[in-house]
C-alpha positions in Angstrom: 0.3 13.1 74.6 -1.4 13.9 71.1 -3.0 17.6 71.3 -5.0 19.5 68.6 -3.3 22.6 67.0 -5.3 25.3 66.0 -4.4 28.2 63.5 -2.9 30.9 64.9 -3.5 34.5 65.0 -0.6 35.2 62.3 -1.4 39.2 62.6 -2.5 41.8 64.7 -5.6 42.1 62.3 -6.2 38.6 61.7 -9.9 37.3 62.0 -8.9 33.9 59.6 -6.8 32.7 57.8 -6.4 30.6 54.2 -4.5 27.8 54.6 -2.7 27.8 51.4 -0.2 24.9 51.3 1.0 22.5 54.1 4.3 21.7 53.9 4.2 18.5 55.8 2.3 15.2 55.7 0.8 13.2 58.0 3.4 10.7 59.6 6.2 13.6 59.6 8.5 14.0 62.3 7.7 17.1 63.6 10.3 19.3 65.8 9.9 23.1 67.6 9.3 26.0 64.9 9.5 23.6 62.1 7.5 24.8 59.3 4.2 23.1 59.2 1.9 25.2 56.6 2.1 28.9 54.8 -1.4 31.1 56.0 -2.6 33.9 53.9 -4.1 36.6 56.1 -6.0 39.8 55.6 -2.1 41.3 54.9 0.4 39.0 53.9 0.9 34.9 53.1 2.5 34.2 56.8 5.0 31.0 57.9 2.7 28.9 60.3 5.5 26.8 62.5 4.9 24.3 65.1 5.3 25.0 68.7 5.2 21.4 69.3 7.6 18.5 69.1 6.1 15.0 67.9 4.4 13.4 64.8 2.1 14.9 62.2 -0.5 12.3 63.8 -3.9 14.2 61.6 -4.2 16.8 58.7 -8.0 18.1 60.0 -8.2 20.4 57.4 -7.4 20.5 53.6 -5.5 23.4 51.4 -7.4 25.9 50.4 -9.5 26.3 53.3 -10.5 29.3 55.3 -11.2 29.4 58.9 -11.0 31.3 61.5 -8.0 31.9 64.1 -7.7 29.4 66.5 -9.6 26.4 64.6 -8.5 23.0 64.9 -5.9 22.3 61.6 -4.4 19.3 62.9 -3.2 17.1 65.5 0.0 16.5 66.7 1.5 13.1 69.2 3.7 10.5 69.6 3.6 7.7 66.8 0.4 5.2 67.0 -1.5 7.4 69.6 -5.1 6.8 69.1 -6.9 10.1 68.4 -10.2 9.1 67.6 -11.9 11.0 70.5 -10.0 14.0 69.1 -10.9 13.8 65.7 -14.3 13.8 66.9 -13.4 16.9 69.5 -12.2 18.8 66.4 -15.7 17.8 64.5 -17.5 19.6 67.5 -15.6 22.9 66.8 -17.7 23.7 63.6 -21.0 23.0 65.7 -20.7 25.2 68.3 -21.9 28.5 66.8 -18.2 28.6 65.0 -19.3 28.2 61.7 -15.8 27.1 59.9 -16.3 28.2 56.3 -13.7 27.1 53.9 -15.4 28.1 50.4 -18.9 30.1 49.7 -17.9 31.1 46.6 -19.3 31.8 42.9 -16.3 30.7 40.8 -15.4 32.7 37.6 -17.8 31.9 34.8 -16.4 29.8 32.4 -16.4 29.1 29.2 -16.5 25.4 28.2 -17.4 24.9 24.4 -20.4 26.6 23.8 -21.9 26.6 27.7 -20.7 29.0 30.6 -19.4 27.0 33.6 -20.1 28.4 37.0 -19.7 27.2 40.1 -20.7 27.5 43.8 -18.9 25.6 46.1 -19.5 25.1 49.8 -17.6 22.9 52.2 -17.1 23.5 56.1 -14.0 22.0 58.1 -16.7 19.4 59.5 -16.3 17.8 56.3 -13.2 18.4 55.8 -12.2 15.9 59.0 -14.0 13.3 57.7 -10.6 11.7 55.9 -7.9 14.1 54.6 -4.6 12.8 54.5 -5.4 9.2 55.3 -7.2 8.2 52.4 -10.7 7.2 54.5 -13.3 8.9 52.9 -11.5 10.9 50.2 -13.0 10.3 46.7 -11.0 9.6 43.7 -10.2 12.2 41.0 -13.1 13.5 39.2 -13.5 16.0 36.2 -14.0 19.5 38.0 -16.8 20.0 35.5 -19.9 18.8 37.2 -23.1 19.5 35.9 -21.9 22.3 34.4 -20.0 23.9 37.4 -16.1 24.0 38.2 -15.2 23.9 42.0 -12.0 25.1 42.7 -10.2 27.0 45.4 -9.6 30.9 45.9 -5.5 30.0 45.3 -6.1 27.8 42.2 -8.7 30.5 40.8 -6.1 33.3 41.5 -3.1 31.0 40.0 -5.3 30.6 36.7 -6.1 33.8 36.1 -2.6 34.8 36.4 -1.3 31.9 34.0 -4.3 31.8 31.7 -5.6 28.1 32.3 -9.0 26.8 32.0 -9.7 25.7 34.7 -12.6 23.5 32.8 -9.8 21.5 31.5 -8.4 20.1 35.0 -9.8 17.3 37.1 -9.6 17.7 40.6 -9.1 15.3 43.7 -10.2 17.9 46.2 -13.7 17.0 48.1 -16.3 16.6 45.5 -13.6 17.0 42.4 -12.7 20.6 43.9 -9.4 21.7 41.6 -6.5 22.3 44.8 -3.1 23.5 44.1 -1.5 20.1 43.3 -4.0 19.4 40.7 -2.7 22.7 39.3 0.5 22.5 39.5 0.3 18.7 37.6 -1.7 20.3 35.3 0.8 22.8 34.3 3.7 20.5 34.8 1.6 18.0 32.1 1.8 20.7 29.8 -2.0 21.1 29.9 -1.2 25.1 30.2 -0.5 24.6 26.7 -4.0 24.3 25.4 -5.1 27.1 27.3 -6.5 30.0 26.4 -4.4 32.7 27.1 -5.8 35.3 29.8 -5.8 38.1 27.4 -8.1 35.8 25.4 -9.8 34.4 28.0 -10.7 37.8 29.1 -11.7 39.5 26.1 -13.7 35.8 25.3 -15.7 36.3 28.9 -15.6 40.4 29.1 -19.9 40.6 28.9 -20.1 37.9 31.5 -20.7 38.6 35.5 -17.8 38.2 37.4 -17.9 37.1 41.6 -15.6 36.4 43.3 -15.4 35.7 46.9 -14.4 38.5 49.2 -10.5 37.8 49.8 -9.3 38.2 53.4 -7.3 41.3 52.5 -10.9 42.8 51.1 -12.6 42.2 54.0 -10.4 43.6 56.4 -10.0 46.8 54.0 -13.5 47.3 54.0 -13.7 47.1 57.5 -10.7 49.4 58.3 -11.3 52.1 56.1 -15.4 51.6 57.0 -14.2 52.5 60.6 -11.7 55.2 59.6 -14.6 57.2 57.8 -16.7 56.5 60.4 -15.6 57.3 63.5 -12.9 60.1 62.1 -13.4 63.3 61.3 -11.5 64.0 58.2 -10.6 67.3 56.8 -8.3 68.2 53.9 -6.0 70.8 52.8 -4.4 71.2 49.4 -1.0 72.5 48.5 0.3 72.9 44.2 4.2 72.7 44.3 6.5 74.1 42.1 8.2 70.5 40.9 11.1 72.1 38.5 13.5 72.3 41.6 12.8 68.8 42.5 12.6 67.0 38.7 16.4 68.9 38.6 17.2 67.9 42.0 16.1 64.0 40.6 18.4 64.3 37.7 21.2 65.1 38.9 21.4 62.2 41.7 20.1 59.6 39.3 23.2 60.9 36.9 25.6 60.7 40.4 24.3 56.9 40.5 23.7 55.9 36.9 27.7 53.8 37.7 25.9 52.1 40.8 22.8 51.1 38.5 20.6 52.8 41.3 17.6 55.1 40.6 15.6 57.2 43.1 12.0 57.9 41.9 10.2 61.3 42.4 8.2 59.3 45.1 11.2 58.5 47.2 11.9 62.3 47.1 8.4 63.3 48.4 9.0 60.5 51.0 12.1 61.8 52.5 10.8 65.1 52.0 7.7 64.3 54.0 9.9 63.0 56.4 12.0 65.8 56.9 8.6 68.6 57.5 7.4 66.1 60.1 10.7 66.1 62.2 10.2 70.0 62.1 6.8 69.8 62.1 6.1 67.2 64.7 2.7 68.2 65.3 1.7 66.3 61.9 3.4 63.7 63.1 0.7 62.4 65.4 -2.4 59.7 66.9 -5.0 59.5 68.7 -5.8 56.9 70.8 -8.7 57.7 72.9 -7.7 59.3 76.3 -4.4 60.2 74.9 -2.5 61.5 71.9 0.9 60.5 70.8 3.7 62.8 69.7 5.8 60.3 68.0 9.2 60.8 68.2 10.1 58.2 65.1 9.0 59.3 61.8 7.8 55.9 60.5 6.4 56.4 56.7 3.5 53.9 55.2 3.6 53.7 51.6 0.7 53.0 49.7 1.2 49.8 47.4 -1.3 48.4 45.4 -1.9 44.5 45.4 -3.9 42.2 43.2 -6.2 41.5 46.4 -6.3 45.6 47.2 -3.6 47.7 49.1 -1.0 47.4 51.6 1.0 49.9 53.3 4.5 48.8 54.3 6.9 51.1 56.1 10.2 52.9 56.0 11.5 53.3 59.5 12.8 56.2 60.5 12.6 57.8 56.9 14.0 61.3 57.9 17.3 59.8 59.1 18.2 57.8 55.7 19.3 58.9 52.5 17.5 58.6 49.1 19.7 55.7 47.9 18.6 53.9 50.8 14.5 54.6 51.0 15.1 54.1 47.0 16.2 50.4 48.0 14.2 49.7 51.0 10.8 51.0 48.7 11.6 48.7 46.4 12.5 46.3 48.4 9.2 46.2 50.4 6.8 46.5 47.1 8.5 43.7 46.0 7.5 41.6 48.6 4.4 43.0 49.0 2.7 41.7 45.5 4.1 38.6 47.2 1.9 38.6 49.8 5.5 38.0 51.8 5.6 41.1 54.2 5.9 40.1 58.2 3.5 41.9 60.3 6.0 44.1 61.7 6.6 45.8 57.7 3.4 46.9 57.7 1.7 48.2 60.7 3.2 50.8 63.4 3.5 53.7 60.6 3.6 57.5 61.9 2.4 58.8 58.6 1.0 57.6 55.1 1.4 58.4 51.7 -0.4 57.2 48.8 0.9 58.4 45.3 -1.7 58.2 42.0 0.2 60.4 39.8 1.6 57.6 37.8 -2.5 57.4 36.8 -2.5 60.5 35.4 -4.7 61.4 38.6 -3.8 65.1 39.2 -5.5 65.6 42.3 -7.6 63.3 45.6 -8.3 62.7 48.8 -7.0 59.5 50.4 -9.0 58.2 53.7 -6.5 58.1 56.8 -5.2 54.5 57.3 -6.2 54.7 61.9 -4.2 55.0 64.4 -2.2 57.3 62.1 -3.2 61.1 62.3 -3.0 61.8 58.6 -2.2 60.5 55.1 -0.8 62.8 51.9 -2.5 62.3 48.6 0.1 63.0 45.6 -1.1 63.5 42.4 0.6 63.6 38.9 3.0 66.1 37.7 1.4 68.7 35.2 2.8 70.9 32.5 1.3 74.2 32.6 2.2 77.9 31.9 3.0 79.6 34.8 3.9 83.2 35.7 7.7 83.8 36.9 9.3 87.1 37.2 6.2 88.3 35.6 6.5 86.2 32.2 4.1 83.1 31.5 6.4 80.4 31.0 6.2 76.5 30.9 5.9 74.7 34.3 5.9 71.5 36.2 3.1 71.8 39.0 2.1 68.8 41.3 -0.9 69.0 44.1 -0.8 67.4 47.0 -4.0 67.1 49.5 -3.5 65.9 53.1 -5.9 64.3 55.0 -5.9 65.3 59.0 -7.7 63.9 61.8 -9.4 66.9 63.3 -9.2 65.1 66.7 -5.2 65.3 66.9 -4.2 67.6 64.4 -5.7 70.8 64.1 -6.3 73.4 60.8 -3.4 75.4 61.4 -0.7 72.4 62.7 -1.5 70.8 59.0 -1.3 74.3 57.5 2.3 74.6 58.6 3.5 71.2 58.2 2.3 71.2 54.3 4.3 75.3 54.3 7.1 73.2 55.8 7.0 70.4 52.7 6.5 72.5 50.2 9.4 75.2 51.0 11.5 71.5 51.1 10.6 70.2 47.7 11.1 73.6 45.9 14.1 73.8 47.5 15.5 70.3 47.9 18.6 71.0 48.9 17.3 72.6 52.2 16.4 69.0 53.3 19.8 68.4 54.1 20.2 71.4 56.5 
């Protein structure tokens, strides 16, 4: 019996979604946990598979929609089922209060000869139903210029600015000549990319021009987040300066053990396992509050700050203070990577003990980070400085680094982040004590 799928709550954040490609058509066998469509969320771009065995009987909604969990995406049966009366359920859905939004936008301003193309497009899933997939009521390909505006989707936009097309120069066969990825990806296969501008031009050509974008689901749910965190947490900060000669030493002598392997570690892997470390002796840091109770984790879970085209993302290295550099070297890596992919699952990047967010690489030599909730604090580093500094009573040149740690006052208290900071730095100006 046929049966309308909705879009699934991919996250444990997950308000909607963007569905950004579906990897089946309509008429498609369709079998358990088969892959049916990839869903950006506020985090990561997530597998959507079926739960369902049958035919691909209706595609409800198009690529490059957003809409919220649990809104009707298509409709699933046994061949030649007649689903009118649930085409016409799914049509309800948007007129219900549930206002199904898949684009209220203000496109990138575009340059198109000697006008500046900008567009505003606004379609809801209600139109949307109307005829994807089957051919009923979609319009032929039209020039995405219209009237001087260019309707495209939040993926195409994103996929143009990173490969410097105009989008002016591609017709679209979305609804009302909206550009989708296909028309994109022919565009580029054409060789149209070609004639394009390159983004560094296209940049510089449109830097005194007003940029808008539409908030991207990762945005949103930062803004939220860190709104709350601010909010409803009482933050206060404590700043340590380290000595960093032990630990730049300490760096070049293991990256000289592993030059044959081709591994590195980075400084940041250091303060990581460092970190680490002081919270398995200082497990008072390592701590959350959750209303009527505080927990006293007994992992030590570290979230590291990565920033993202769409903002920033905190995967995690489990139980950092039981592995060795080579490993959290890897693992770091290994995560980023798939970060800026948008291809983290849910479980890579949520459940931390601890954060810490690194700017030093900015030249940033000191800030305060706001604490990414449930976890009791975060640690801010900053960037290494060369200074004079007094030793044995002589000025001589140094390597200095601060660090500031931000503490929920509700779970961890002046003194607890006092001594877990004592504890860090004693470790990373004396590295080799994190191995006793």
């Amino acid at each position: 019996m046929a049966k309308i799928i909705g879009l699934p709550k991919l996250s444990p954040t997950m308000d909607e979604g963007t569905l950004v490609s579906w990897e089946k058509k309509e008429g498609d066998k369709i079998e358990v946990d088969d892959l049916l469509a990839e869903v950006e969320t506020d985090k990561a771009t997530m597998e959507f598979r079926s739960f369902d065995a049958g035919v691909l009987l209706k595609i409800l909604v198009e690529a490059g929609a957003t809409l919220p969990a649990e809104a009707p995406v298509c409709i699933i049966g046994e061949a030649g089922e007649d689903i009118s009366g649930l085409v016409e359920e799914a049509k309800k859905f948007t007129g219900t209060g549930s206002e199904t939004e898949t684009e209220t936008e203000t496109e990138t301003e575009t340059e198109t000869g000697s006008a500046t193309a900008t567009a505003t497009a606004t379609a809801t899933v209600a139109g949307s139903i109307s005829g994807v997939g089957t051919g009923a009521g979609t319009s032929a390909p039209v020039a995405a210029v219209r009237d001087g505006r260019v309707l495209a989707s939040p993926l195409v936009r994103r996929l143009a600015i990173e490969n410097g097309v105009d989008l002016a120069l591609i017709s679209g066969t979305g609804p009302r000549g909206r550009i989708i990825k296909k028309d994109f990806e022919a565009f580029v296969a054409g060789g149209g990319a070609a004639a394009a501008p390159s983004a560094p031009a296209a940049r510089a050509f449109a830097s005194h021009e007003t940029r808008v974008e539409k908030t991207s689901q990762m945005r949103k749910t930062i803004a939220r987040r860190l709104t709350e965190s601010k909010r409803d947490i009482p933050h206060y900060y404590l700043t340590i300066d380290v000595d960093m000669e032990p630990l730049l030493a300490a760096r070049k002598g293991i990256n000289a053990e592993l030059e044959r392997t081709g591994e590195k570690v980075s400084v940041n892997d250091l303060i990581i396992k460092a970190a680490a470390v002081a919270l398995r002796r200082s497990p008072g840091a390592n701590a959350s509050y959750r209303g009527d109770t505080i927990h006293y984790h007994g992992r030590v879970d570290i979230s590291v700050a990565v920033a993202i085209p769409d903002g920033l993302i905190t995967p995690v290295v489990r139980n950092a203070d039981q592995k060795g550099l080579s490993e959290i070297a890897a693992e770091v890596r290994e995560l980023a990577g798939r970060a800026r992919e948008k291809r983290l699952k849910p479980e890579e990047f949520t459940d931390g003990t601890f954060s810490i967010s690194n700017l030093g690489m900015f030249g940033i030599e000191e800030f305060t980070a706001v604490i990414n909730p449930p976890e009791g604090a975060i640690l801010a580093v900053g960037t290494i400085r060369s200074e004079p500094v007094v030793k044995d009573g002589a000025v001589v040149p140094g390597k200095r680094m601060r660090m500031t740690m931000s503490c929920d006052h509700r779970v961890i208290d002046g003194a607890t982040g006092a001594q877990f900071l004592a504890v860090l730095k004693r470790l990373m100006e004396s590295p080799a004590s994190m191995l006793i």
